[in-house]
C-alpha positions in Angstrom: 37.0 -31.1 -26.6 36.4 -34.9 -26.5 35.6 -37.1 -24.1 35.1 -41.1 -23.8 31.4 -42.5 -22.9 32.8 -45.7 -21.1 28.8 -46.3 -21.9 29.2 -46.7 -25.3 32.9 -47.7 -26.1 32.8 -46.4 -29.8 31.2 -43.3 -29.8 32.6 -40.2 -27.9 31.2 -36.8 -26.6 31.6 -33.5 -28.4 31.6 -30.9 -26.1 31.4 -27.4 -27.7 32.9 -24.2 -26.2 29.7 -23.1 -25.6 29.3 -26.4 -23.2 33.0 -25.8 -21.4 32.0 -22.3 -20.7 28.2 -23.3 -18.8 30.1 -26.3 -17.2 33.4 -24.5 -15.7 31.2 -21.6 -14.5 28.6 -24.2 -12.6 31.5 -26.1 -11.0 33.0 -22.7 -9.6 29.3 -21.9 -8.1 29.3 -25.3 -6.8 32.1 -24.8 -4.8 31.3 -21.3 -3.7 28.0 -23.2 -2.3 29.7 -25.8 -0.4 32.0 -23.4 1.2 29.1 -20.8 1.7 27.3 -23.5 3.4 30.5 -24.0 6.2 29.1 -23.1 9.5 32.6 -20.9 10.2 31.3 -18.7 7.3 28.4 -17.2 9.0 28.3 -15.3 12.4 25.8 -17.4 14.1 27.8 -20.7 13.1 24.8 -22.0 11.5 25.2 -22.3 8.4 23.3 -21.4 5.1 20.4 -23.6 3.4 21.4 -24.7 0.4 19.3 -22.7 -1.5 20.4 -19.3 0.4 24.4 -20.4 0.0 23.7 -21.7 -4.1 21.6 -17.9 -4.2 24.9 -16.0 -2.7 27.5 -18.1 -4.8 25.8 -17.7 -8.1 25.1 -14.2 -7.3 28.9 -13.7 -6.3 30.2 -16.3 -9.7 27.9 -14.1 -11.9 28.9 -10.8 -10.2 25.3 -9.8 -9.9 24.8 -8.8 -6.6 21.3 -9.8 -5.7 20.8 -10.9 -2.1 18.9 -12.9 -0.1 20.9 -12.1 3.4 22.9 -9.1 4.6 26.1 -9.7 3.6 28.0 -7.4 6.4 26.1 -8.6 9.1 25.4 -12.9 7.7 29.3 -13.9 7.0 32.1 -13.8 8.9 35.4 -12.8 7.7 36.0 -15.9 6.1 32.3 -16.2 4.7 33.1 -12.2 2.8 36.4 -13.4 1.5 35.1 -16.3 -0.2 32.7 -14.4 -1.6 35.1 -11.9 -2.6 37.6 -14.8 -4.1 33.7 -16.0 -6.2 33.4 -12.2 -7.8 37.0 -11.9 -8.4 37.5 -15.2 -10.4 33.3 -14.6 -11.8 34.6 -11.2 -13.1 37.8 -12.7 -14.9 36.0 -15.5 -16.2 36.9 -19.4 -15.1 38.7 -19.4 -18.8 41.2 -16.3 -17.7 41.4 -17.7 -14.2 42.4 -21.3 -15.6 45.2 -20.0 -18.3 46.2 -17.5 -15.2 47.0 -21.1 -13.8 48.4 -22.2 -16.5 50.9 -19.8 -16.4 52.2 -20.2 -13.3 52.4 -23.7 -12.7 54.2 -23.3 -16.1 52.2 -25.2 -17.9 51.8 -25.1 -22.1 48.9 -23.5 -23.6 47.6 -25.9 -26.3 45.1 -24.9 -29.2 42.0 -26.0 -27.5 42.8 -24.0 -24.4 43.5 -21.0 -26.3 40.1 -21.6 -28.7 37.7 -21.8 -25.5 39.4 -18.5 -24.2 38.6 -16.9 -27.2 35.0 -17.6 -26.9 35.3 -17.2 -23.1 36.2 -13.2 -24.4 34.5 -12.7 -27.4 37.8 -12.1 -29.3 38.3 -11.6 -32.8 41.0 -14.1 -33.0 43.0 -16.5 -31.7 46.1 -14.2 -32.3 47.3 -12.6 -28.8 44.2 -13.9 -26.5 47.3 -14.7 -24.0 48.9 -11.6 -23.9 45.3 -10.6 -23.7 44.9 -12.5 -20.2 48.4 -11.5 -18.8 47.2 -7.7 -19.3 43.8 -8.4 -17.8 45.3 -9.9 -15.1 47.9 -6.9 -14.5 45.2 -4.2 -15.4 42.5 -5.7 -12.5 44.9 -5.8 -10.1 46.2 -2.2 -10.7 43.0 -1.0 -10.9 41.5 -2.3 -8.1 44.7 -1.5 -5.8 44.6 2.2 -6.9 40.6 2.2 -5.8 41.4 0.3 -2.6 44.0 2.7 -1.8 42.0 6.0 -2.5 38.6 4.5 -0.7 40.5 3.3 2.4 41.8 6.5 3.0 38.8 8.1 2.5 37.1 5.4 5.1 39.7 5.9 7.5 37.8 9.2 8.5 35.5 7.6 10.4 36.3 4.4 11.1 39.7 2.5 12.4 42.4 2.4 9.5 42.1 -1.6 9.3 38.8 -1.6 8.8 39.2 1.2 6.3 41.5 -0.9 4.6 39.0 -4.0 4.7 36.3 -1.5 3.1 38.4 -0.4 0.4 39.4 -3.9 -0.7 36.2 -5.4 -0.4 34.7 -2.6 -2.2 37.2 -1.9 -4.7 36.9 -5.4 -5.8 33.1 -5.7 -5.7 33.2 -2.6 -8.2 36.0 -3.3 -10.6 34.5 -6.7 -11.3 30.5 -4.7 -11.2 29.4 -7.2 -8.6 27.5 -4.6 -6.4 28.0 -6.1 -3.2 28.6 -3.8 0.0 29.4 -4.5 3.6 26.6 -1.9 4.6 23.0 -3.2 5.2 21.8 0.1 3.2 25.1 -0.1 0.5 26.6 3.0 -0.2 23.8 5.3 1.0 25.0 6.8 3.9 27.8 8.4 1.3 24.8 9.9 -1.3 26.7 13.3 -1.5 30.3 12.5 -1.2 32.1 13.1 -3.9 34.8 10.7 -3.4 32.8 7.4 -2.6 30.9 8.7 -5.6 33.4 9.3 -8.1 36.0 6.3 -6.9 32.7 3.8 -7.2 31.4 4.7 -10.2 35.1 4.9 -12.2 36.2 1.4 -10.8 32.8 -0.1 -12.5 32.7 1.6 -15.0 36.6 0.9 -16.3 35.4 -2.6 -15.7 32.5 -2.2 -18.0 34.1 -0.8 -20.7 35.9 -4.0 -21.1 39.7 -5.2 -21.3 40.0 -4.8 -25.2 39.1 -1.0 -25.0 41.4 -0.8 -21.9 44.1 -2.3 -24.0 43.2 -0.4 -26.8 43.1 3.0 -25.9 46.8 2.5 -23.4 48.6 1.1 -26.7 46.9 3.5 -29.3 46.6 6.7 -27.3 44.8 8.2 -30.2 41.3 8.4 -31.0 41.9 8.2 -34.6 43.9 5.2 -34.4 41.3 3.4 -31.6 39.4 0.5 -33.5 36.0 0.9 -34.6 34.9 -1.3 -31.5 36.2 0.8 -28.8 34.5 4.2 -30.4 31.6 2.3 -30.4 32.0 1.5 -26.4 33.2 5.2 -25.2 30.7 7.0 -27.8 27.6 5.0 -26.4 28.9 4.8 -22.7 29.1 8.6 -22.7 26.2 9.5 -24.2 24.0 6.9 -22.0 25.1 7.7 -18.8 24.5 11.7 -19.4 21.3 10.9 -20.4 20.3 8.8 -17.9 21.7 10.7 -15.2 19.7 13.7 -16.2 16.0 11.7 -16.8 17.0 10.2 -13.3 16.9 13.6 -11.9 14.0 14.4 -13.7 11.8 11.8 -12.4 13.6 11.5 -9.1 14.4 15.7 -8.2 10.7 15.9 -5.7 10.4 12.0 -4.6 10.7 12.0 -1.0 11.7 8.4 -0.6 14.8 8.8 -3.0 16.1 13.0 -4.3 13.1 14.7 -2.3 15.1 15.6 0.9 18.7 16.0 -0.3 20.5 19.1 -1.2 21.0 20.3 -4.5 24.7 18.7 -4.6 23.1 15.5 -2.9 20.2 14.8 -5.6 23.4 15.5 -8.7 25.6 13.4 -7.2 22.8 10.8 -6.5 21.0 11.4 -9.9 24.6 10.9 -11.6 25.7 7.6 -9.2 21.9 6.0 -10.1 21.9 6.8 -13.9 25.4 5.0 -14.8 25.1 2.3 -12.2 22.0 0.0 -13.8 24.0 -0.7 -16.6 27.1 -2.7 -14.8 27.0 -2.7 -10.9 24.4 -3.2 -8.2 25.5 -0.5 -6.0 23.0 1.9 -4.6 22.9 5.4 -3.0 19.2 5.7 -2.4 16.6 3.0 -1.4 15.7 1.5 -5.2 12.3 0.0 -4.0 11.5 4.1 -3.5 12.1 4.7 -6.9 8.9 6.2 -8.9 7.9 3.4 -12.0 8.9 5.5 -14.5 12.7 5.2 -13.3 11.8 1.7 -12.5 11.2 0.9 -16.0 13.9 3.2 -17.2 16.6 1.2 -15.4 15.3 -1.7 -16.4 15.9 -0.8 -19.7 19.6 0.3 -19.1 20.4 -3.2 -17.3 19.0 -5.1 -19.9 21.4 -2.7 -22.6 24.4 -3.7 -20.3 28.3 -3.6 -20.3 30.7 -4.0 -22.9 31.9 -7.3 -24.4 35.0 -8.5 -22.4 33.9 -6.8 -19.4 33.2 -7.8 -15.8 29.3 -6.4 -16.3 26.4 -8.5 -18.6 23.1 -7.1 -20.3 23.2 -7.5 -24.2 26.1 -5.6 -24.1 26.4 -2.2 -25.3 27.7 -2.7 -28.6 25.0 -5.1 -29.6 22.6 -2.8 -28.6 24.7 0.0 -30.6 24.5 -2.3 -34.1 20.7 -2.8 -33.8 19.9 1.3 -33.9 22.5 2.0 -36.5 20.7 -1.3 -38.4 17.4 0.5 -38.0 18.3 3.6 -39.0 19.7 1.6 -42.1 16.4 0.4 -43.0 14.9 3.2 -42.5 17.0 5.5 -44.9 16.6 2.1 -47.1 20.1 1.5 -46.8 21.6 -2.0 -48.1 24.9 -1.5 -46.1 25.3 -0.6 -41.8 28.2 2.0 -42.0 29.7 3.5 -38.7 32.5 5.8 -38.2 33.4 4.9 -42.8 33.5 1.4 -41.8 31.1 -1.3 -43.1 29.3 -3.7 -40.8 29.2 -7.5 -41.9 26.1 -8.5 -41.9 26.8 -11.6 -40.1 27.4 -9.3 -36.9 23.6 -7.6 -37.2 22.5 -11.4 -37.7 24.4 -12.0 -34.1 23.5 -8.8 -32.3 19.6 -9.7 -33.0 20.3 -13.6 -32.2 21.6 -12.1 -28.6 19.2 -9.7 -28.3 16.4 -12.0 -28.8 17.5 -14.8 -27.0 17.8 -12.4 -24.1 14.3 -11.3 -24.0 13.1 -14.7 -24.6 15.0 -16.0 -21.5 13.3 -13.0 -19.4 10.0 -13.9 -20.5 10.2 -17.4 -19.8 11.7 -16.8 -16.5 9.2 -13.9 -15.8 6.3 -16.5 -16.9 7.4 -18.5 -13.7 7.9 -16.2 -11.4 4.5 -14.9 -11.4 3.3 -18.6 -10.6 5.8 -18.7 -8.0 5.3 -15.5 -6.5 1.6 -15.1 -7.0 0.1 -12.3 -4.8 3.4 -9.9 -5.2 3.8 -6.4 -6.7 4.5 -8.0 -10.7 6.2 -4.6 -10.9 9.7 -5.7 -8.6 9.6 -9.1 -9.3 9.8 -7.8 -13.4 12.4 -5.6 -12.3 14.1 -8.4 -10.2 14.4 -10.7 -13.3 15.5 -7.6 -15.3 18.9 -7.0 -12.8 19.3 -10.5 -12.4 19.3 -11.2 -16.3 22.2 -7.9 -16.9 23.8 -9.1 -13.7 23.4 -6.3 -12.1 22.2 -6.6 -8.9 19.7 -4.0 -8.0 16.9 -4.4 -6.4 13.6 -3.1 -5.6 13.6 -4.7 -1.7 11.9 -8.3 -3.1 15.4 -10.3 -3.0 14.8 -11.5 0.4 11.0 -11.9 0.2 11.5 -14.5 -3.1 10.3 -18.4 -2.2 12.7 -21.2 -2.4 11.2 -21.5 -6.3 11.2 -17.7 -7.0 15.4 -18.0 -6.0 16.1 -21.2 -7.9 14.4 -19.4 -11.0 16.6 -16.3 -10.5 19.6 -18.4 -9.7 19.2 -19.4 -13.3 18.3 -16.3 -14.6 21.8 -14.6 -13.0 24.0 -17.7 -14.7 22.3 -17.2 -17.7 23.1 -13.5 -18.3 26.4 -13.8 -16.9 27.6 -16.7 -19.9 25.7 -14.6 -22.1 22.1 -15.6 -23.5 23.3 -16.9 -27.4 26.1 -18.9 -25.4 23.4 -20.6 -23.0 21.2 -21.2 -26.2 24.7 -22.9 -28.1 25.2 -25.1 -25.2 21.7 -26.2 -24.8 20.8 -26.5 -28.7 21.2 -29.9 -30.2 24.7 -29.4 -32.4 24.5 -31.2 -35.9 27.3 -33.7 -37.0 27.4 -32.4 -40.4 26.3 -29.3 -42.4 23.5 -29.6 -44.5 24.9 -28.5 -48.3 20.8 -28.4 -49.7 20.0 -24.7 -49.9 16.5 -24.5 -50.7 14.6 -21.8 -53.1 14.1 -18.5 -51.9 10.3 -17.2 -50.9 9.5 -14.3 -49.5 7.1 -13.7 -46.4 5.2 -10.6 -45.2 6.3 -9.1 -42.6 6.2 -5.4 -40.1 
């Protein structure tokens, strides 16, 4: 896109993709802060600081999760709608929620509208990205209907059927798009052991997770020979990650008092199970995270930096990324030339990206991390790593520091959450310094020692 400098009458700006993307995401978290700051959207009508509202937008934009007030008990109805509207249009993307405009206003789609979409979703091409958007639009809302429905009638056991209802929506939503907020002061852990809560949860994120393009996929090909290579990647990987980490989570978790210790053998399953495919995608909880043992500390860390899927509501490196670097080391180690998965070759441009994005993710944590142990000198360096961590995958858990953080510590995770959720390589495109022309000199080839 181009726009005038009425500064300099003959030159003009070149905004890249990359620079739409950072900007329409920022203006939708500005306007979850100034509505976030309204005194009618807190209980005590006074309303947030600035820093507290931009902390609870970002959060909400960036479906993360992270808090630094008690959502049920802070906002008032109006306060938890907004917030709910700022993870609903953060989960679609400000791209998908702009063409979803688009379409109903009957407006016509132009070229550059459908080439920042395609970078808004990572698609292959331009062909179909808005047929793409109509079924992401159809296939939230289903989704996240069928959860309300299922959750409110599970609610409505023990409490009135309209707050039931209220529950199920705000829930339902807050899971779908793997946002991770709850209306409980504890989250979900007064449900530990029930199975519904448990499975509805868990399903809603992690459909959203998997992404739209394997959603789409696997409804039109109903086969799993005919599924592309990019969806067996997803289903293979999500599978065999959250199996595993729900059985280490039980391993290190099965005697700790503070988390498994005191539950019944059902309980510490269903808990083990809920806590080893949430870190991944959503913030949710079913025991208290800050009385997690450091071994699962680190673990989870791991699995939120690892992430969703491309085109998904969740962040992290993203699953497949993560996926093409261990099939590229296995390469080199069987001193392979060629990555092939499932009798299909990688490009090598794609192992080139996946290392860019993996890279540029733990270079953004460091830096960040770097800060926050100036800012929050004198804390345990263990939750504020872990802090940075969920805040970087856009998860949202959290080891009880949240609140505790200083007005630097939030600003530095504030950035940290909008990072991860435009992705790290997108943040590093829009703040790179973007060359007029190409350079055609290709210099001579020396090699280096490396390993």
């Amino acid at each position: 896109m181009l726009l005038p400098n009425k500064y300099n009458k003959g030159k003009i700006i070149n905004l890249q993709p990359a620079h739409i993307l950072v900007l329409g995401f920022f203006c939708l978290i500005f306007i979850g802060t100034c509505l976030l700051m309204i005194p009618f959207a807190t209980r005590d009508r006074h309303h947030l600081s600035f820093i507290d509202a931009l902390f609870e937008a970002t959060s909400a934009v960036c479906v993360t999760g992270l808090a630094v007030v008690d959502t049920g008990t802070t906002f008032t109805l109006f306060g938890q709608i907004v917030l709910l509207i700022l993870i609903q249009l953060g989960g679609w993307g400000f791209m998908t929620t702009g063409i979803l405009l688009f379409i109903i206003l009957g407006k016509k789609i132009g070229l550059k509208q459908r080439l920042l979409l395609k970078e808004s979703l990572n698609s292959f091409s331009l062909q179909g990205v808005i047929k793409l958007v109509q079924r992401i639009i159809v296939i939230t809302l289903l989704v996240e209907f069928v959860g309300a429905f299922i959750l409110a009638i599970r609610w409505s056991q023990e409490m009135s059927w309209g707050k039931a209802v209220y529950y199920g929506i705000f829930h339902s939503i807050s899971a779908f798009n793997n946002a991770g907020f709850g209306l409980e002061p504890d989250n979900l852990s007064k449900w530990v052991g029930d199975p519904t809560v448990n499975i509805v949860i868990t399903l809603l994120f992690m459909i959203g997770g998997i992404g739209f393009f394997v959603i789409a996929d696997v409804f039109e090909k109903r086969s799993i020979k005919k599924i592309s290579l990019h969806t067996k990647i997803v289903l293979l990987f999500t599978l065999l990650i959250n199996v595993i980490s729900t059985l280490i989570i039980f391993l290190l978790e099965h005697d700790n008092p503070g988390t498994l210790g005191n539950l019944s053998m059902a309980d510490k399953w269903w808990a083990a199970y809920f806590q080893g495919v949430v870190p991944r995608t959503a913030g949710f909880n079913t025991v208290d995270i800050s009385q997690l043992t450091l071994s699962s500390l680190v673990y989870i860390m791991g699995l939120m930096f690892i992430g969703a899927a491309p085109g998904s509501t969740g962040g992290g490196i993203k699953i497949t990324t993560f996926a093409l670097l261990l099939f590229a080391l296995w390469a080199v180690l069987r001193n392979k030339e060629d990555i092939n998965i499932f009798e299909r070759r990688i490009p090598q441009e794609l192992i080139f990206r996946a290392l860019s994005i993996a890279v540029s993710g733990i270079m953004f944590i460091f830096v960040i991390f770097f800060f926050l142990t100036i800012t929050e000198e004198g804390a345990d360096m263990a939750k504020v790593l872990f802090e940075t961590f969920s805040a970087a995958g856009t998860v949202g858990l959290s080891a009880g520091f949240t609140p505790e953080l200083s007005p630097a510590g939030r600003i530095l995770i504030i950035i940290m959450m909008f990072i991860g959720r435009v992705g790290p390589l997108t943040m590093a495109f829009a703040l790179a310094i973007h060359a007029k022309n190409k350079s055609k000199i290709r210099y001579a080839e020396e090699k280096i020692l490396i390993g």
